[in-house]
N, C-alpha and C positions, 0 to 999 in steps of 0.2 A: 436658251438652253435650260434656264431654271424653268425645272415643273413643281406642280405644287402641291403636296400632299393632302388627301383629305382630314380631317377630323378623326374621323373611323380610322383609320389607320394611322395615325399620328399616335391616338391613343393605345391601339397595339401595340405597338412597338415601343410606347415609354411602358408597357405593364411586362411586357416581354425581356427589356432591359432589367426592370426591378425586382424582377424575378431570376435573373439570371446573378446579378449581383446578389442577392440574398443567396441562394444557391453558392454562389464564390463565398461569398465569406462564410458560410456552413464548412466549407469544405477546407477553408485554410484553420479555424478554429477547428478541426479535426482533426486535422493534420500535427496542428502545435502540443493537443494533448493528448495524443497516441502516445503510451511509454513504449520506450526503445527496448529493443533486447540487444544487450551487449556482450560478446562473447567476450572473460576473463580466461588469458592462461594461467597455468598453475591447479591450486587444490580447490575442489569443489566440494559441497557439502554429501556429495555421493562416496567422494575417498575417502571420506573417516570412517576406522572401525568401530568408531562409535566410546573408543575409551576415553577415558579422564583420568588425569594426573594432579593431584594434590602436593604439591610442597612445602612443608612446613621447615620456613628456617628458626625460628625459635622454639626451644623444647616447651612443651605445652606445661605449666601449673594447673597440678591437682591438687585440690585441697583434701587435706585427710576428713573422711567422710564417717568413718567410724567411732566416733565418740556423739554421733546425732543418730537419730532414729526417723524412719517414714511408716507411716501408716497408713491403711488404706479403707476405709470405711464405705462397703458395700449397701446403697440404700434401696427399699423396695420399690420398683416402679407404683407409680401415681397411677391409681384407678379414677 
């Protein structure tokens, strides 16, 4: 009942194999680093009208500015 393969085809069939296993593990290494899309309910970055809210709980310190001077010294551009 046992027959027995040639050479020539012995060899097919292991390059056939190797190729198909490289082939498989292409395809599971794809698979692993596909990113997922995941749908979140709730807000998305489409629902915001786009404001911003600032709250300051402590009253801000200014310091009295008026007993100092700024100047501003306008120089020629460089030829």
């Amino acid at each position: 009942m046992e027959k027995e393969v040639s050479k020539k085809t012995g060899v097919i069939l292991l390059l056939v194999a190797i190729i198909v296993a490289i082939l498989f593990t292409f395809f599971i290494l794809n698979y692993i680093q596909t990113p997922r899309v995941i749908e979140v309910e709730g807000p998305s970055e489409s629902d915001s009208g786009g404001e911003i809210t600032l709250t300051v709980e402590k009253p801000l310190i200014v310091k009295d500015e008026s007993s100092g001077s700024v100047s501003l010294e306008v120089l020629p551009p460089e030829e």
